[in-house]
C-alpha positions as CSV (number, residue, x, y, z in Angstrom):
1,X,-130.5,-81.3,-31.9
2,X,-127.1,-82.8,-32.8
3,X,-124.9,-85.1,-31.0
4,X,-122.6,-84.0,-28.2
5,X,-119.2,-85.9,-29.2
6,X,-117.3,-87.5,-26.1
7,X,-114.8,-85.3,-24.8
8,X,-111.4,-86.4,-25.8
9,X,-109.2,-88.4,-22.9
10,X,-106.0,-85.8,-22.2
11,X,-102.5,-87.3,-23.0
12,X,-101.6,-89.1,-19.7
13,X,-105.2,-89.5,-18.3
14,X,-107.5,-92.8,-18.5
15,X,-111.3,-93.2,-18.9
16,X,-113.7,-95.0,-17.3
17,X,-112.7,-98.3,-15.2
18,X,-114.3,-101.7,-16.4
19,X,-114.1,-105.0,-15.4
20,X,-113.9,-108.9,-16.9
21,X,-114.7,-111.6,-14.7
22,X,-112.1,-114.4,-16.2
23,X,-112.7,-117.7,-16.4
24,X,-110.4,-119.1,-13.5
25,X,-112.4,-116.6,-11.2
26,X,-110.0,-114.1,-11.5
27,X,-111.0,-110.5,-12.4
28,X,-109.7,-108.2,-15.0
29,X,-110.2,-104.4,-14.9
30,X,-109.7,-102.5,-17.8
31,X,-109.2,-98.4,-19.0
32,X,-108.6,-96.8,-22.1
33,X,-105.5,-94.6,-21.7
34,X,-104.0,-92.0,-24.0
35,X,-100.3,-92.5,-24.4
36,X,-97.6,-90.2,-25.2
37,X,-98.1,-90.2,-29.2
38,X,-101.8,-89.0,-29.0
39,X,-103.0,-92.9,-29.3
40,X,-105.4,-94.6,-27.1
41,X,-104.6,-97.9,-25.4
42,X,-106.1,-100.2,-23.5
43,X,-104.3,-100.9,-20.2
44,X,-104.8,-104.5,-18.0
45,X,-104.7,-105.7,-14.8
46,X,-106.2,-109.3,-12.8
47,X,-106.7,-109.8,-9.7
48,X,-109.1,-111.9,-7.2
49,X,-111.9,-109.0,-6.8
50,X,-112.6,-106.3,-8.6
51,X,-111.2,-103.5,-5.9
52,X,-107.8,-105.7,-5.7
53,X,-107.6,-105.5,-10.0
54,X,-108.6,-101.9,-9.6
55,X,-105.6,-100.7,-7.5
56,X,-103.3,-102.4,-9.2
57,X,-105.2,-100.8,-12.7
58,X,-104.6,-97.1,-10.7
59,X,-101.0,-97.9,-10.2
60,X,-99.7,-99.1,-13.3
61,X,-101.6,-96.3,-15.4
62,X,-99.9,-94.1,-12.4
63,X,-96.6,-95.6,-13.1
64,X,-96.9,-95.5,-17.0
65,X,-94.3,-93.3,-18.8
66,X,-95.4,-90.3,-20.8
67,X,-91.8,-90.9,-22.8
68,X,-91.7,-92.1,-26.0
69,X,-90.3,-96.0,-25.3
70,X,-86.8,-96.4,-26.8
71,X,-87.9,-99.7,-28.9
72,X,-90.4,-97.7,-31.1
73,X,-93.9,-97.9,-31.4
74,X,-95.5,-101.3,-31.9
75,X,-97.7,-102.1,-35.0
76,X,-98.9,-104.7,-36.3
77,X,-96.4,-105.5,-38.8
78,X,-93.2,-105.1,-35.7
79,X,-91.9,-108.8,-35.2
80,X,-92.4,-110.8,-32.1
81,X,-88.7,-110.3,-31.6
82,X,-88.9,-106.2,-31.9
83,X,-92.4,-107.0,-29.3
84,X,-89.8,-109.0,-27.1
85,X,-87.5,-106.4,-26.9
86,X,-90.2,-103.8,-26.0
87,X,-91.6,-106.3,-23.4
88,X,-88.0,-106.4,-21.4
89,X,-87.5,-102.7,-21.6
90,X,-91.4,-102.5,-20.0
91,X,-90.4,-105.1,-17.4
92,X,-87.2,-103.3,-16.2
93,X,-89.0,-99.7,-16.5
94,X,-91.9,-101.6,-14.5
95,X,-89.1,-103.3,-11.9
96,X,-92.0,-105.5,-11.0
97,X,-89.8,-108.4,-11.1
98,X,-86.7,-109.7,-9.3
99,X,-83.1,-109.6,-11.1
100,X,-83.1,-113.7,-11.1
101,X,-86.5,-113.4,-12.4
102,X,-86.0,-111.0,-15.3
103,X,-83.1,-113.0,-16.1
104,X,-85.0,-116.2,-16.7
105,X,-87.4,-114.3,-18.5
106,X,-84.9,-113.0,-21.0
107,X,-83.1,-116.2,-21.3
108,X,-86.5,-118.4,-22.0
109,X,-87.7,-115.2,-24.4
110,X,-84.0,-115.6,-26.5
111,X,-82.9,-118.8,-26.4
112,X,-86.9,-120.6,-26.6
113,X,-89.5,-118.5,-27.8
114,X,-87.3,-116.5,-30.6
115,X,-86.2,-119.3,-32.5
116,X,-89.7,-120.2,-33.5
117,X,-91.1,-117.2,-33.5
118,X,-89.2,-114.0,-33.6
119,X,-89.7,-113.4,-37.8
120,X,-93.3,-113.6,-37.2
121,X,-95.7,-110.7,-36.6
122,X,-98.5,-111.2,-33.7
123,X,-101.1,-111.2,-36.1
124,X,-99.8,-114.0,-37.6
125,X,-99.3,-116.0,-35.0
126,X,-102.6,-118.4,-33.7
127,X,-103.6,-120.9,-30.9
128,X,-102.7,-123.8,-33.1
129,X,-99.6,-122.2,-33.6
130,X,-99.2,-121.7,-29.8
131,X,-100.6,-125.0,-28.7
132,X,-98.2,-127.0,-30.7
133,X,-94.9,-125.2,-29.7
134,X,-95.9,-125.4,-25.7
135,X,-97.3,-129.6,-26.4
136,X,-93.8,-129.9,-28.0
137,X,-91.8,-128.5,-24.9
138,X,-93.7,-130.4,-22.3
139,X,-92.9,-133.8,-23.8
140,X,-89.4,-133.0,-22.9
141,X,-89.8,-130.7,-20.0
142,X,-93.2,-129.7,-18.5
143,X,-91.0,-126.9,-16.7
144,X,-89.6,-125.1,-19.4
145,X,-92.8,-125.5,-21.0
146,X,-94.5,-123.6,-18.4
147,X,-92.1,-121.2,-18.6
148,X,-92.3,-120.5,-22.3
149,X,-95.7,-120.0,-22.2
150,X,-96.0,-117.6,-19.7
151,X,-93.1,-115.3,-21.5
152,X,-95.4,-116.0,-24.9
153,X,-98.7,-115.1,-23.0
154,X,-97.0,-111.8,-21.5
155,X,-95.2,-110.6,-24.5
156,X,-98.0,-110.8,-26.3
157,X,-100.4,-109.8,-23.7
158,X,-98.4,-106.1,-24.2
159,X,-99.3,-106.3,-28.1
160,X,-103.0,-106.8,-27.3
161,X,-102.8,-103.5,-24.2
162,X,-101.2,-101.8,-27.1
163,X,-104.0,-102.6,-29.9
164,X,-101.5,-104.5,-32.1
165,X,-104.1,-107.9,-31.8
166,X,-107.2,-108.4,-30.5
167,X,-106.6,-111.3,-28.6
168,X,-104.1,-113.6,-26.5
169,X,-103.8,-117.1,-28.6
170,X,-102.1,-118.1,-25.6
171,X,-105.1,-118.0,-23.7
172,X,-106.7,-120.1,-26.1
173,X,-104.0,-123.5,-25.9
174,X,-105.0,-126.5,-24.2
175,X,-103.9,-126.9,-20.3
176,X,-100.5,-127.7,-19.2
177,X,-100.9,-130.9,-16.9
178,X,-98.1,-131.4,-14.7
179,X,-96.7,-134.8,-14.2
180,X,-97.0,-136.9,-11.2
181,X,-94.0,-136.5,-8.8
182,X,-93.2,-138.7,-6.0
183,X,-90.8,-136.7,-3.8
184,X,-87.2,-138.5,-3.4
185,X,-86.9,-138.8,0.2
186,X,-83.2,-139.8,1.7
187,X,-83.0,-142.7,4.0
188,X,-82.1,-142.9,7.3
189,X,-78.9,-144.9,6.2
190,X,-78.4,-142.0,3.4
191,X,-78.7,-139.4,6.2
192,X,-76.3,-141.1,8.5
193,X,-73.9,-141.5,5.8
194,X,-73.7,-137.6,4.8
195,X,-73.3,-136.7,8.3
196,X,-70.7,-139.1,8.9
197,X,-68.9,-138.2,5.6
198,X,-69.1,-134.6,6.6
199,X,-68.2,-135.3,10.1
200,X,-64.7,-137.4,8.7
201,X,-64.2,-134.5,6.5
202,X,-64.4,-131.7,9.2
203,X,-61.8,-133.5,11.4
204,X,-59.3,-132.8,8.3
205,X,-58.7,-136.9,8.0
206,X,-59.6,-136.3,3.9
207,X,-57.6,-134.5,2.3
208,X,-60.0,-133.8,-1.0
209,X,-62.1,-130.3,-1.1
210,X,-61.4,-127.3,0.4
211,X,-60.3,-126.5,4.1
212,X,-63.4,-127.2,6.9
213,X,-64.6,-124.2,8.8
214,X,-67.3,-126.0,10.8
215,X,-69.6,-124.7,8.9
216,X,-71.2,-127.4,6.7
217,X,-72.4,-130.1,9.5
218,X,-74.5,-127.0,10.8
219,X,-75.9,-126.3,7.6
220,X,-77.0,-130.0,6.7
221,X,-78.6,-130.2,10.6
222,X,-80.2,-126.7,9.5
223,X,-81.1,-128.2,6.2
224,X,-82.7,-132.1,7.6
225,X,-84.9,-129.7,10.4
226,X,-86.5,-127.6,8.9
227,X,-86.8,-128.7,4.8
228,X,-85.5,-125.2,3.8
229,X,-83.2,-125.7,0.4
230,X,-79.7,-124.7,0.6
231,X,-79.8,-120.9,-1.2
232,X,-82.9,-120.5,1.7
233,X,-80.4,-121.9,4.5
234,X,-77.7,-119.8,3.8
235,X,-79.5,-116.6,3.7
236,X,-81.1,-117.7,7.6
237,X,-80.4,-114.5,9.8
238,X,-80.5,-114.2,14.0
239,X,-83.3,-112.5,13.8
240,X,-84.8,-115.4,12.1
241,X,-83.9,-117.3,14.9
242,X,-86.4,-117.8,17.8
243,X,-84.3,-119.8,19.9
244,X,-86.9,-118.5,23.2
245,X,-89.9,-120.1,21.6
246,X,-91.5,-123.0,22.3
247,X,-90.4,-125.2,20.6
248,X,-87.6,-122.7,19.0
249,X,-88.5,-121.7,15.5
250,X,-86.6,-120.7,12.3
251,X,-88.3,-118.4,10.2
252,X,-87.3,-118.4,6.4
253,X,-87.7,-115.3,4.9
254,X,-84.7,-115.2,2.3
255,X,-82.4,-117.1,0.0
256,X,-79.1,-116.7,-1.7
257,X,-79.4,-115.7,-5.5
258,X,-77.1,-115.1,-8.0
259,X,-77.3,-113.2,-11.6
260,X,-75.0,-112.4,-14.6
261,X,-71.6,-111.1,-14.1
262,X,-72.6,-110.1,-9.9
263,X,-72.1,-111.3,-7.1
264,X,-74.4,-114.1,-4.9
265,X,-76.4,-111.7,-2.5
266,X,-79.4,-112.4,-0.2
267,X,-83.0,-111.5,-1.8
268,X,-85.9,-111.8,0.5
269,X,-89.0,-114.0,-0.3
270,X,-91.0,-111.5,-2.1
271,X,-94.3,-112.7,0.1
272,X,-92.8,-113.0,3.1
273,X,-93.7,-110.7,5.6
274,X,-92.0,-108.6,7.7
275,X,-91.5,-110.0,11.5
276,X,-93.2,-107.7,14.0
């Protein structure tokens, strides 16, 4: 009796569900999906346990478009720079991310990654490759390092969902190790002098910066109390503001963010949960 071939997956529909347990603990669930061209991919998503990576799974093969993607078809031979632009345009059909965020993204993808590797395919490029670009950032900055990777390992994490490589190489580099860092407290003499400065300023006997509005010693109090930065100070609310507690409480939910060519506006902390 012959074979019985596998029925064939229906543009738009995914097979069955299987999971990776990573290294860091992590889990990975994985599905074959058939795309809008006919092709089969292979969709990703990590999470702690296998039912957290499986929703997520279910709601980005939910969320995937059936549209051809304006950047083309990736193939093996497509540049990391034609990948790059594929992986924005997925990130701002996705709006997973913030505006600030996506941003940053962009700007570490053009002005960092690019120059070293935007005429190379992803086939051709390799953990040593990988490894010594990221070593090379973090002996200036251990930050922008950090950041390059992570645009490096998500760009081309979208070549290996789409079957362009096999592999991440960026999962293969050596660990990032972050610095030691001993926090640069002000002294009490430092604090007294800012509030004093402030305080000469606010009863209009200096005549440098711009007119007081009584605003700034209230900030700075806001500021030495409760350690929030100054974006996350000037986005504090009244309803954030539990002055009938006990002992009153502040509850910092937002911050102040600005991006290209807009407007500062308020963003709320994206984990921060909703007050009751």
């Amino acid at each position: 009796m012959g074979s019985v071939s596998r029925p064939r997956l229906a543009v738009g529909t995914f097979g069955v569900v299987m999971f990776l347990a990573k290294a860091n603990g992590s889990v990975e669930a994985r599905a074959r999906y058939r795309d809008w061209d006919g092709k089969r991919r292979e969709v990703q998503a990590t999470a702690k346990t296998e039912r957290a990576a499986e929703r997520i799974l279910k709601a980005k093969l939910a969320d995937r478009t059936l549209a051809q993607p304006t950047s083309g078809e990736l193939t093996p031979d497509s540049l990391l720079a034609e990948l790059g632009e594929y992986w924005l345009e997925d990130l701002r059909a996705e709006g997973r991310v913030m505006r600030r965020t996506f941003e940053n993204y962009e700007w570490v993808l053009r002005k960092v990654v690019l120059p070293v590797f935007g005429d190379l395919a992803p086939r051709e490029i390799g953990v040593a490759r990988c490894d010594r670009f990221v070593k090379g950032l973090a002996r200036k900055s251990y930050s922008r390092a950090r950041q390059a990777r992570n645009v490096l390992r998500s760009a081309l994490g979208l070549a290996v969902g789409h079957e362009v490589i096999p592999r991440n190489p960026v999962d293969g580099i050596a660990r990032l190790h972050k610095p030691a860092h001993v926090p640069d407290a002000m002294t009490p003499a430092e604090v007294g002098a800012v509030r004093f400065a402030v305080g000469y300023w606010e009863l209009g006997l200096s005549r440098s910066g711009p007119r007081p509005d009584g605003q700034l010693s209230v900030i700075i109090e806001v500021m030495l109390g409760t350690s929030a930065r100054i974006g996350e100070a000037l986005a504090l609310r009244v309803c954030d503001v539990d002055l009938d507690s006990a002992p009153p409480s502040i509850r910092i939910a937002g911050t102040i963010a600005s991006v290209k060519s807009k407007t500062a506006y308020r963003q709320d902390h994206p984990k921060t949960p909703r007050p009751s």
